[in-house]
N, C-alpha and C positions, 0 to 999 in steps of 0.2 A: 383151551387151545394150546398147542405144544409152540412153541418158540422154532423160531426158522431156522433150518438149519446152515443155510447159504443166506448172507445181506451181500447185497450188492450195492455200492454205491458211483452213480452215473454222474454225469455233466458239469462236473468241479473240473478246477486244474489242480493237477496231480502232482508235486515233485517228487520225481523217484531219481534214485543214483545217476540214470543216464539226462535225467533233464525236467521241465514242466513238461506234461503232458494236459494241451487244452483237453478239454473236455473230455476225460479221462475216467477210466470204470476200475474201479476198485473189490475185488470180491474175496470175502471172508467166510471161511468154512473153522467152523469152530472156533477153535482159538488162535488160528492163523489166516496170513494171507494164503490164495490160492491162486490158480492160475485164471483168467479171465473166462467167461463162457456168454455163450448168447442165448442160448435153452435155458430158461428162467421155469423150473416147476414150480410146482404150489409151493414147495418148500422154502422157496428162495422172498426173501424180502427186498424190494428195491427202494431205496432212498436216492429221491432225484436231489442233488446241489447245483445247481446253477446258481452262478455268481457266488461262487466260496473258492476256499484252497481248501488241498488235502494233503497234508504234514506229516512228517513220521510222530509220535510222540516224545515227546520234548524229553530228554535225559539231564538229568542234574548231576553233576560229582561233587556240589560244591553245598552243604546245606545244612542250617542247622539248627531251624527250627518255625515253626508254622502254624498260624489257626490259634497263637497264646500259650503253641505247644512248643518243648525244646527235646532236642537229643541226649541232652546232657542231663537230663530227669534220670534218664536210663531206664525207664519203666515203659514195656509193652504198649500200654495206653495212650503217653505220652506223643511217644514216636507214632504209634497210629494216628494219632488228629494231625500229625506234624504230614504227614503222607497223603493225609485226605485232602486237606486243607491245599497242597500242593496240586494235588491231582486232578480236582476240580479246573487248574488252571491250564492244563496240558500235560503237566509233569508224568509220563508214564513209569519211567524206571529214574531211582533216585538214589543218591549214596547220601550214610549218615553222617552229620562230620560232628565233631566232639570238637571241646574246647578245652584249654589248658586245664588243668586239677592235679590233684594230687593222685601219683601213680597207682596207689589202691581204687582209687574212685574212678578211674578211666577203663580201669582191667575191671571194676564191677559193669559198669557200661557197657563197657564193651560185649561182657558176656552175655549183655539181655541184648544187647540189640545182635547177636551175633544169632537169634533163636529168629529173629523177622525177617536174616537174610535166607535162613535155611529153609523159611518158610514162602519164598519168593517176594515179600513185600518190598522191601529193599534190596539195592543190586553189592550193597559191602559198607565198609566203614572206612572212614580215613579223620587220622587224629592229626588236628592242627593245633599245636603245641602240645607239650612246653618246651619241645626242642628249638624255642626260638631266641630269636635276641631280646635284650630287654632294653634295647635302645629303637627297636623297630615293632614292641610289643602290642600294639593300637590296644584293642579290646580284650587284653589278657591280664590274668593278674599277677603281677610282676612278682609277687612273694614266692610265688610257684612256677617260674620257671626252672630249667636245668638243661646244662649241657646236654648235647645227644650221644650219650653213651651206649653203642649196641647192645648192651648188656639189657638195659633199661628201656630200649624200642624193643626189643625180644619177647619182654614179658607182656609189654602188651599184644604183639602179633600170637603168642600165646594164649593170651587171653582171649582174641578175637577167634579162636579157632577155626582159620584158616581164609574168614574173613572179610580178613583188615587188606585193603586196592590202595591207599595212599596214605603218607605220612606227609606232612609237612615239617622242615626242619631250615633253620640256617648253616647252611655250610661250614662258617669259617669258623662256630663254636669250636669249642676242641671235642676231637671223636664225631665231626661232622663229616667229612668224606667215607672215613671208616663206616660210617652209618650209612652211607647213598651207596659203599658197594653191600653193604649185608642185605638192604632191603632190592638192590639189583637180583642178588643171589638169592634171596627167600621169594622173587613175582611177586615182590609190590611196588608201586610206584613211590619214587621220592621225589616226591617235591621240592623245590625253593624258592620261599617265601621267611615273611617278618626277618628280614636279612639285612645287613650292614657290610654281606660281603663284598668283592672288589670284583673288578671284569672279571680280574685272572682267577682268582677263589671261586669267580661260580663256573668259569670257563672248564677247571679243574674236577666241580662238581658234575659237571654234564659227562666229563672225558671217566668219571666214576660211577657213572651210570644215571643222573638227576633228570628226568625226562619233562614235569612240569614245571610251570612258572605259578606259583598260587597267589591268586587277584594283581598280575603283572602293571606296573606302576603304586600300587599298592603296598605299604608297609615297607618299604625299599627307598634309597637314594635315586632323587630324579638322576632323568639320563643328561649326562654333562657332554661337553667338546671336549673338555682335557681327559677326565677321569669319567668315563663311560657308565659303570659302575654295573648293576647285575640286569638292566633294562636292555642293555644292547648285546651283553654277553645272551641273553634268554630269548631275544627277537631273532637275533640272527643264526641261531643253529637249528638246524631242518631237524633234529632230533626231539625238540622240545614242544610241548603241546601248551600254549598259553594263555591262561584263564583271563575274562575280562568282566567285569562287573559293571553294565550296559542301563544305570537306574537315572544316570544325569548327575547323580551326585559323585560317587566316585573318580569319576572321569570326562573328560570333556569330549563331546562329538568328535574336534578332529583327533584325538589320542584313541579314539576309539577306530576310525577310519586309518588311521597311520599302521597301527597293530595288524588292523585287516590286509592290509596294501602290504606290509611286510613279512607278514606269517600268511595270508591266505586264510580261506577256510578249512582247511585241512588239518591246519596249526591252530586254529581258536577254537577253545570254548569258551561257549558264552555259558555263567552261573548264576546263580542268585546269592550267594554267599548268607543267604537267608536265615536271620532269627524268630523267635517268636512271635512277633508283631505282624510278620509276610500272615497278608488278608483279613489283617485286622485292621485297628484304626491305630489312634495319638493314645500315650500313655506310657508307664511303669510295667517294664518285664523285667526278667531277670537273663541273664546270660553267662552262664555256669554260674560261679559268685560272686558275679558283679552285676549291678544294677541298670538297665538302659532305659533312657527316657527319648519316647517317639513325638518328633513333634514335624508337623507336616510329612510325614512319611517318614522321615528320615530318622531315621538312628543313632544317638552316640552316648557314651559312657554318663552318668549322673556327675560324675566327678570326673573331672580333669575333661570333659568335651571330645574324648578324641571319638571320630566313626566306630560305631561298636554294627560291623554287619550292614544288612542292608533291610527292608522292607520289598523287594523285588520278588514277582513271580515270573517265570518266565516268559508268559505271553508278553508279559510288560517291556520283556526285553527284545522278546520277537519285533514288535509291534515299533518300538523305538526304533531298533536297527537299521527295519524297512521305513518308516516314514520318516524319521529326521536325520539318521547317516545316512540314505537315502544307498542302501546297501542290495544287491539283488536278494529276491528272497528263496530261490534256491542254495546260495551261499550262506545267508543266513538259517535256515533248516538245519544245512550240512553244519555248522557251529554248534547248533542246539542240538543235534542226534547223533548224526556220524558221527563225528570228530570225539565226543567224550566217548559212544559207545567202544569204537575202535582202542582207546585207549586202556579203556575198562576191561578190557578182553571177555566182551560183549556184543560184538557186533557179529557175530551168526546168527544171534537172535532177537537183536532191535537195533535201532538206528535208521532203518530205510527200510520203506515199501517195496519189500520183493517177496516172492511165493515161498513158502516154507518159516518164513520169521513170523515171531508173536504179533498177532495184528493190534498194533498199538498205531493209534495214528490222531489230529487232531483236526479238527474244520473249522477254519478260520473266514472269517466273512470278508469279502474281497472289498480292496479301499480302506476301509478301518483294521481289518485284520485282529476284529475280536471272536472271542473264541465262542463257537455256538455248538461245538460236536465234541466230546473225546472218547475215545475208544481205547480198553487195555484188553488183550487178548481176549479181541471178540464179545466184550461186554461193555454195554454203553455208560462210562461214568455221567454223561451230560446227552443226554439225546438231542439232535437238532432238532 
């Protein structure tokens, strides 16, 4: 029997850009959406949902490793379980993140995982450190950081061949600005994160081109009354796209609610900031070259206890948003799809259900909002 070449999917509520749509019909021709039809031929398969939602598939930019598997291996394999492992939970399009090392071993990385973006599996790379501080280091190893010298972010965007979509750096390092305008003028995003900088120092970085906030309250000086520090300088400018990591541990409900309230969905992505353990269980993994030990879900360094990452997949974070921040869940979609797609300069081709984009989409069961459907261009990873 040949495979259908039209599914149609009926009687779910649908969020697309303009809104939910009850009971709402979904139609995929290949490996894209199409336009709706009511002449259903033989060819056409219809899957009734009633009583589900229908999602765009879930985009990650923040991730870095999964299924026991990490980014940082730098081997094809690897990153493949790290993707599966993800995809099963929604994640349709994913960026690889890497973790601090030594500049030879980041530009080896980088060039194998640079072979999974060319091959569609991944949507690019973004190296978070070592351009960071070592006073705001969390799960890094502090022997190997270094200043962010363009000279030294180049070789890896070199190495990524063409790519590497974000970098994470601290600003107020020295050759920190110089590096938010080179990676402005190379289209890649900079980020600011693991940062010690001041309002004015990040305020400085945004006006040099800093567009993200990487895990915002994360790895940074809380936000103060006197000295505000890089929380307020990164909330408040409509330029800035602000990462939130939504596992309970990280962050509290209402910091998570105040971000939304402040930046919008527009402004938030939601990540998984995800190591090797995400869909696993308690245990010993490794995270570049340092050790993490999981215990109830949670992540942190074997030494010294600080959060090494999270355990998070994103339905987990779907699923929080809507039932205990008790956030609409078209807003929260727009966090998980748009918002990174559009930043990613990816959104002609995922982020939201409309005609002509990759049909990536997810079916979440309504009330619990766990995942029973996902779809990546037209192929069912999880059949309902």
């Amino acid at each position: 029997m040949t495979s259908p070449s039209r599914t149609v999917l009926t009687g779910a509520q649908v969020v697309r850009p303009s809104g939910v749509v009850p009971d709402g019909r979904v139609t995929v021709e290949g490996t894209r959406f199409a336009a709706g039809v009511r002449d259903e031929a033989d060819s056409t398969e219809v899957v009734a949902l009633p009583g589900h939602w229908i999602v765009p598939g879930f985009v990650d930019q923040h991730v870095h490793g999964g299924g026991g598997a990490s980014f940082s291996a730098g081997t094809a394999d690897e990153a493949l379980r790290v993707i599966a492992a993800h995809r099963v939970h929604g994640t349709t399009t994913l960026v690889a993140s890497t973790v601090t090392g030594e500049l030879g071993d980041l530009a080896a990385q980088a060039g194998a995982l640079s072979e999974l973006v060319e091959q569609g599996e991944l949507a690019g790379l973004h190296f978070e450190g070592p351009f960071i501080s070592p006073h705001r280091r969390g799960a890094h190893d502090p022997t190997l950081l270094r200043d962010p010298a363009p000279a030294d972010i180049r070789k890896l965007l070199d190495a990524a061949r063409g790519t590497a979509r974000m970098v994470t750096l601290a600003p107020e390092l020295p050759g920190g600005t110089e590096s938010v305008r080179m990676l402005r003028d190379s289209g890649v995003v900079a980020a600011v994160g693991h940062t010690e900088a001041t309002y004015e120092q990040v305020r400085d970085a945004v006006e040099a081109g800093a567009t993200v906030a990487t895990h915002l309250f994360n790895a940074m000086p809380v936000l103060g009354h006197r000295a505000p520090g890089p929380v307020a300088a990164l909330l408040e400018d409509e330029r800035v796209t602000v990462e939130l990591v939504n596992d309970g541990t990280h962050l509290h409900p209402s910091v998570v609610g105040l971000a939304f309230r402040t930046a919008g969905p527009d402004r938030v992505a939601l990540i998984t900031d995800a190591m090797g353990a995400a869909g696993m269980g308690d245990g010993s993994y490794p995270l570049g070259p340092l050790t993490v030990e999981v215990r109830d879900g949670v992540a942190r360094l074997s030494e010294g206890g600080a959060i090494a990452g999270s355990t998070l997949t994103l339905d987990d974070a779907f699923r929080r948003s809507v039932l205990v921040n008790g956030l609409p869940v078209a807003d929260v979609s727009r966090a998980l799809s748009g918002t990174p797609a559009r930043l990613l300069g990816v959104a002609d081709r995922v982020g939201s259900i409309e005609e002509g984009k990759d049909a990536d989409l997810v079916v979440l069961a309504d009330g619990t909002f766990d995942v029973v459907g996902v779809m990546r261009r037209g192929e069912w990873v999880v059949r309902p």
